[in-house]
N, C-alpha and C positions, 0 to 999 in steps of 0.2 A: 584369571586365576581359578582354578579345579576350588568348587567347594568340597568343605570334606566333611559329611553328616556325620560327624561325633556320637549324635543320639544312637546311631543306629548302633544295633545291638543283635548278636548270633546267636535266635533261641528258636525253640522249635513251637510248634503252634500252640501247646498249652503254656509257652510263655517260662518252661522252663529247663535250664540250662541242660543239654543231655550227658552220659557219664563221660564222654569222651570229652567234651568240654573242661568237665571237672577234672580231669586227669591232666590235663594239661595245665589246668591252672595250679593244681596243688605241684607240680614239678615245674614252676615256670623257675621259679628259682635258680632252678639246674642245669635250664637249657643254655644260661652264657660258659657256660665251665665244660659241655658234652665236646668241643671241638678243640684236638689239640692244637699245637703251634705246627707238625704237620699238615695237618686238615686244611687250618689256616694257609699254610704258602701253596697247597693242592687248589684250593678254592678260588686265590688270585691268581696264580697262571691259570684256572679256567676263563675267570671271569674277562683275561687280558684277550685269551682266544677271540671271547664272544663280541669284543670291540665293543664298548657300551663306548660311545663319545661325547664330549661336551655338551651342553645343551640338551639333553634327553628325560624325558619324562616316562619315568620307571612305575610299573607297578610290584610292590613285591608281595605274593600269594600264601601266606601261612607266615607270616615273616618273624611270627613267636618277638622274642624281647628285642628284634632287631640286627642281627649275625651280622648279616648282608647290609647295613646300612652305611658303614664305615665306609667298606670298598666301593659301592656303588656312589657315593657323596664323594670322593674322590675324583672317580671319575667323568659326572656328569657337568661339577664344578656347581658357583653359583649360579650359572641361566639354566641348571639343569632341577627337576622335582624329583623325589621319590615317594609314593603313597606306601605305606605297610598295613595289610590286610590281613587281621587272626580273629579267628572265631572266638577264641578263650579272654574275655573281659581284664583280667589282669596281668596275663600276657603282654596282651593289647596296651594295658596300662605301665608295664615296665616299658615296653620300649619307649613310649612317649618318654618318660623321667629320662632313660638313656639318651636319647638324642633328640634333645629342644631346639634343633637349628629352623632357621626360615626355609630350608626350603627339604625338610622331612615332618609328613602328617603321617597318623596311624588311627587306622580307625575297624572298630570289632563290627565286621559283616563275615559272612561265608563265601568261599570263593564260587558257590556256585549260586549266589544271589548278590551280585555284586551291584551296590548303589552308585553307579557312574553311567553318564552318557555314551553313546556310542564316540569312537574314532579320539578319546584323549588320550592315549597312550602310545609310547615308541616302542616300548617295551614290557612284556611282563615276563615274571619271572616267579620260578616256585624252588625254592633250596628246601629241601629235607622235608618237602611236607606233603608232595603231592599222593606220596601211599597213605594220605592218612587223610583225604577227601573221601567222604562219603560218595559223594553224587560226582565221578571225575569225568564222565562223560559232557554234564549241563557244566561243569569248571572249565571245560577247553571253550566250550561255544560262550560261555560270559567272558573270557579271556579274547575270544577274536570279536568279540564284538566293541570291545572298550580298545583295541588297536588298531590307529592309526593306517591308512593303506599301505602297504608297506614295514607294517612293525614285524615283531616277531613273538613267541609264544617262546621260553627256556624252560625245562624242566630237569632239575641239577639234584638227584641224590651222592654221595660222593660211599657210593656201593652197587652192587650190581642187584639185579629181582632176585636170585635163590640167599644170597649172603642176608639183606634186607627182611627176605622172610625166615633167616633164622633166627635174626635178632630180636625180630617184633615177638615170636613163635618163643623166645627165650622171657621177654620181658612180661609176655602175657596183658593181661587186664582189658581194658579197653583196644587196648594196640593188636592183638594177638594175630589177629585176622587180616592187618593191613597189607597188603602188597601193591607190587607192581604191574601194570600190564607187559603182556609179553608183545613182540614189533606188532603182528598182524592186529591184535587185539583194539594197541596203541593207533596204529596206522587208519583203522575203521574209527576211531574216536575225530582222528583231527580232520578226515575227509567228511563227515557230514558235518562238521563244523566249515567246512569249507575255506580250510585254510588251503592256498596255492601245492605246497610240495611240503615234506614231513621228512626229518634224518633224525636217526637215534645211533646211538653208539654209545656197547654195552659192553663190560669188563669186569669181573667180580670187583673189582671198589669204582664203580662209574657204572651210573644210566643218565646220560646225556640226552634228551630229545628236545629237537628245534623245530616247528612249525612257522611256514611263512606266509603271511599276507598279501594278496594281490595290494 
């Protein structure tokens, strides 16, 4: 069984929380009501595409109060785990309350300082959060380092880069500045991470990008 370091904790080197952190915690409230009942059936026919199967041990990257937890426990069943990964402490701590099952932990690290071993993972996976990684370059490389030979890296906004940057560019604060990489950009991120072959497929409401592991 994957220990899951509870203690550890997303903070910056003087030990304290940065604003982006904050912003997420004081809206963590809001983030289970941001996804309509459309979103919701957009997000299972994706997740049905991406074939997660039985038995699969998931990482989910910024996984806020837990979205993705439902559909993903669904489909991995019980031989399968899922880990939830959020920088923001009571985020972190809503999803735990949300889903107490055996086989979903959550624990507050950064995705690009991730506290796991190499090669425990089938899967990982980032919904709605990966424009909002500081470091998303060092996030792809601690993502193929925690997969399994064979796994795969999913990165699932359900918007495209220019829509994405009007909304963050609308909401302002912390967020203002987050975006998406464009293919070439993306494409140089997961080759020095040395992931095998790299596909995106973009739509103004979809940035889809799959990376795969030898």
């Amino acid at each position: 069984m994957l220990y899951l370091p509870y203690a550890v904790t997303a903070k910056n080197g003087a030990g304290i929380m940065d604003k982006k952190q904050e912003y997420f915690d004081q809206i963590g409230d809001a983030l289970d009501k941001d996804l309509t009942a459309e979103d919701l059936e957009r997000l299972n026919h994706i997740i049905d595409k991406i074939q997660i199967s039985e038995g699969l041990w998931v990482c989910d990257l910024g996984c806020g109060t837990g979205v993705l937890f439902d559909i993903l426990r669904r489909r991995v069943g019980q031989k399968g785990y899922i880990v939830g990964v959020d920088f923001a402490p009571r985020v972190a701590q809503r999803a735990r309350r949300n889903f107490p099952f055996h086989n979903i932990g959550v624990i507050e690290a950064r995705a690009s300082a991730l506290p796991f071993k190499d090669g425990n993972f089938d899967l990982v996976i980032s919904f709605a959060a990966f424009a909002h990684f500081s470091h998303k370059d060092e996030s792809i490389h601690q993502a193929f380092h925690i997969l399994k030979p064979g796994g795969r890296l999913i990165i699932l906004h359900l918007a495209g880069r220019a829509e994405l940057e009007r909304i963050h560019h609308e909401v302002g604060g912390p967020v203002q500045g987050d975006i998406l990489p464009d293919r070439d950009h993306l494409a140089e991120m997961f080759h020095r991470s040395h992931f095998k072959r790299f596909e995106l497929t973009e739509t103004q409401n979809l940035y889809l990008a799959v990376g795969f592991k030898d």
